[in-house]
N, C-alpha and C positions, 0 to 999 in steps of 0.2 A: 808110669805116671808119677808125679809130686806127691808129696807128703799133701792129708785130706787136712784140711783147715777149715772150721765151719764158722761162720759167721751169722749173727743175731743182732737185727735189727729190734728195735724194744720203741712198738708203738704208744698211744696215746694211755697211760698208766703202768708202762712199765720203760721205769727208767734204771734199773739197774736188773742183774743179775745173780742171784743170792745161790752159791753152791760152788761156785769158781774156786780153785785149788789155786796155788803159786801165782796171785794177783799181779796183775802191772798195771798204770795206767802211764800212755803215753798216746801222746800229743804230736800228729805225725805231719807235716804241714806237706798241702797240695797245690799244684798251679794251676788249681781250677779255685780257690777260694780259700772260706773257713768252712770244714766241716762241722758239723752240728757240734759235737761237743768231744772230748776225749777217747780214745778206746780202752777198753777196759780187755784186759787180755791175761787168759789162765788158763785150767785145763780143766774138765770134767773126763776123771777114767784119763784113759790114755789120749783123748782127742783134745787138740788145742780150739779153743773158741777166742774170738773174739766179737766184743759185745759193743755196740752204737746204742745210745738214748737218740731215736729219729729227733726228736724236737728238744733235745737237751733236758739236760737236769733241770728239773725246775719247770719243764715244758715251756720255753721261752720263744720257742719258734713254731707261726705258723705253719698249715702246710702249704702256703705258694712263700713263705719265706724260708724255706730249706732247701740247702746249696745240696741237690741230688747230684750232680757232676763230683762235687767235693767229697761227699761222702762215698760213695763204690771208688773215687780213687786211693782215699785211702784207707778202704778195704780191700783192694788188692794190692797195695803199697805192702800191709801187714799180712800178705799171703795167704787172703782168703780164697777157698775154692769154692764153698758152696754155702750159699746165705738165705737165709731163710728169714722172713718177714714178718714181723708178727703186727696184727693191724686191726684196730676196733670199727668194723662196718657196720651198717644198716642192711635190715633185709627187706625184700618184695615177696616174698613167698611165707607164708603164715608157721609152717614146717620147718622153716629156717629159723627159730626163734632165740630169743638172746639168752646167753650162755652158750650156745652150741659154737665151737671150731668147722669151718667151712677151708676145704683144699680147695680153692680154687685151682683153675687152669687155664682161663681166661680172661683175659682184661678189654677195655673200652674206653679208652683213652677220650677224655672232654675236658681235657686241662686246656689252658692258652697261655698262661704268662710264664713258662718254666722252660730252660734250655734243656732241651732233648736226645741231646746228642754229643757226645766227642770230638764229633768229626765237622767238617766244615769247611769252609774257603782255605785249599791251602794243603787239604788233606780229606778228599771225600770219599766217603766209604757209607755199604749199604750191606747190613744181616738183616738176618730172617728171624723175624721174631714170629711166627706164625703161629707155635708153639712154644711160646713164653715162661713155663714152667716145667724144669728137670722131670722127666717121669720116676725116675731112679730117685731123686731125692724127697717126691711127694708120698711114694711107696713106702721110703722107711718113717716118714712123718707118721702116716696111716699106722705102721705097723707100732710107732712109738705109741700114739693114740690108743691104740687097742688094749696093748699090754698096759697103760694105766688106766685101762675102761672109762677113759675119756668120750663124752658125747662129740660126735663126730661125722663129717658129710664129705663123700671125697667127691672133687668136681662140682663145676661153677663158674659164673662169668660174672666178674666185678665190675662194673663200670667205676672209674676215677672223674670226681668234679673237681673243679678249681677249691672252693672254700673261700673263706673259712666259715662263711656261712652254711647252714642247712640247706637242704632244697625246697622250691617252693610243692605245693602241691601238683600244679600242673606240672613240672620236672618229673615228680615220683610216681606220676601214673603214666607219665609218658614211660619212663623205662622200664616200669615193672610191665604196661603193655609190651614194650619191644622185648621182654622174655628174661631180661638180667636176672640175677638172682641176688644180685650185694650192691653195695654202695659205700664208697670210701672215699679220702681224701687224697692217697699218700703209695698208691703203686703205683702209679706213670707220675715220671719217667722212670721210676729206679729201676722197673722189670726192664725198659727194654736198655736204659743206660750198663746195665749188670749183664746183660748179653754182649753188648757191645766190648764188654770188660774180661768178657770170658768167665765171668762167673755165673756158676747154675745158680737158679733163683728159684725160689719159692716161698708161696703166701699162706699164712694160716690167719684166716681172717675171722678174730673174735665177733661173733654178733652181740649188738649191745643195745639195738631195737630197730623197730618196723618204719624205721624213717618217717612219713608225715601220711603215706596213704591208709593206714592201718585206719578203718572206721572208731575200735573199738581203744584205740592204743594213743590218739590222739598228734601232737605234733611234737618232736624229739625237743631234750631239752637236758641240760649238762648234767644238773644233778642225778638223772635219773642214765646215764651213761656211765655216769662215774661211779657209782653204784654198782653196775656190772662189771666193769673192768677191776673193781678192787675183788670180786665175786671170781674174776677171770685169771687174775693175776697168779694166785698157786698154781692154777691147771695149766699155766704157760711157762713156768719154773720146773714143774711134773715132767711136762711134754717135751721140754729141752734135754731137760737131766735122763731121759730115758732116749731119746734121740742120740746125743751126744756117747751115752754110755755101749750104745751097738751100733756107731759109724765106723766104717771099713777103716783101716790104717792108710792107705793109698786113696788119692782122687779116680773115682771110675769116669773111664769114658760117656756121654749123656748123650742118651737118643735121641735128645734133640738139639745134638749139633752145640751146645755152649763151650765146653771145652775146646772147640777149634772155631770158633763163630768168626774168626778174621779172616782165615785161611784163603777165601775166594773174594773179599767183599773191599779193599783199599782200590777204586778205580785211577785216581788220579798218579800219573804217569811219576815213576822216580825225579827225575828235572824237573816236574812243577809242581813238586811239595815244596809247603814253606816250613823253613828251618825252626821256625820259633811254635808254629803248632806241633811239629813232630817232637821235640824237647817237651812241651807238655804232654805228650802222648806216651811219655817213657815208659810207664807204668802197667797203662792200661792195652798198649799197643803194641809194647817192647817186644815182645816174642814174632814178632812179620816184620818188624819195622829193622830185626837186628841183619844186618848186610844188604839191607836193601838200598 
């Protein structure tokens, strides 16, 4: 296998990375757009990381205005193998309270205006996102969590809305009825775009409150999110640094299929691909696509 490359995605209050050894930042450009904002690329220990601001510096992008295409391309442009999401939810379940770290491993996609795919006229291909999050990579998160006796829940199902608004009430008791357990803005598409890309993926989803059903907790509101995420923010810098510091040297193989997630899934016949989507696919699709 490749050389392990971990990638960090730094949700709503964490826009940089403090601990990074031999800094770079470059600017990698994609033919799917502009990615959010620069990568920030160094090493903790012997592992190379590279670090994305999801909504930039500054937080200037919402989350239906983030080019998810653009960003997983050029994280695996910058040879990331395994990327890990860090994201400030809402929770339905009372247990699940803010400050606590949630492993999800399940999502529920309720976005609409976001391009979800790679693939397309020209070039159509179907994975399996069924199991959307590396077991292997949520294992060493857990085991990072542990050794900094981080509060922590392994397993879970996030549903993603649109935004950038809140939910209304009837939304929040709708899905906390259907059983979810989180609520976020900002993992679909990039979980399943990151499959698509051959990158394991996984979410560590900061709770930062009870969204709007909570009787006693009332209807969410910024300053009291932002609040917890400046609260959250060491224990996502903790949890990194100690992740990063006992990842394997090599990419391992993932039981659930992300490191070969192409292998079966390009249907459209060699003659009727088009030339111009497969040259944007160089990146993310280069490894099936080379002599075909």
């Amino acid at each position: 296998m490749s050389e392990a490359v971990l990638g960090i995605i730094g949700g709503s209050g964490i826009y940089d990375l403090p601990g990074l050894t031999d800094i770079r930042e470059e600017r990698i450009e994609s033919p799917w757009g502009e990615p959010s904002d620069a990568l920030r690329i160094g090493r903790i220990g012997a592992t190379r990381i590279v670090f994305l601001p999801r909504h930039g510096r500054g937080h200037a992008l919402s989350p239906s205005d983030i080019n998810y295409r653009a960003n997983i391309d050029v994280l695996k442009r910058a040879g990331v193998t395994d990327l890990v999401s860090l994201s400030a939810c809402g929770s339905y379940k009372a247990e699940l309270y803010p400050g606590l770290f949630v492993l999800v491993d399940q999502f529920v996609d309720r976005t609409s205006r976001r391009e979800s795919s790679f693939f397309g006229k020209g070039c159509v291909a179907h994975v399996s996102v069924a199991h959307p999050v590396g077991p292997n990579l949520q294992a060493r998160i857990a085991a990072a969590a542990e050794a900094e006796e981080l509060p922590f829940v392994r397993g879970g199902t996030l549903v993603t809305m649109e935004g950038p608004q809140f939910s209304t009430y009837a939304e929040s008791t709708t899905y906390r009825g259907l059983g979810y357990d989180l609520i976020g803005m900002t993992a679909m598409p990039e979980a399943k775009l990151a499959r698509e890309a051959e990158i394991t993926y996984a979410t560590v989803a900061m709770v930062t409150d009870y969204d709007c059903w909570h009787e006693l907790h009332g209807v969410v509101d910024v300053a009291s999110v932002v609040a917890v995420l400046h609260a959250n923010a060491d224990k996502a810098r903790r949890l990194v640094a100690r992740l990063a510091a006992d990842f394997p040297a090599e990419r391992e193989p993932c039981p659930a299929g992300s490191h070969n997630a192409l292998d079966h899934a390009l249907i459209t016949a060699p003659a009727f691909r088009d030339p111009a989507l497969l040259a944007k696919l160089d990146a993310v699709a280069g490894r099936v696509l080379k002599g075909a």
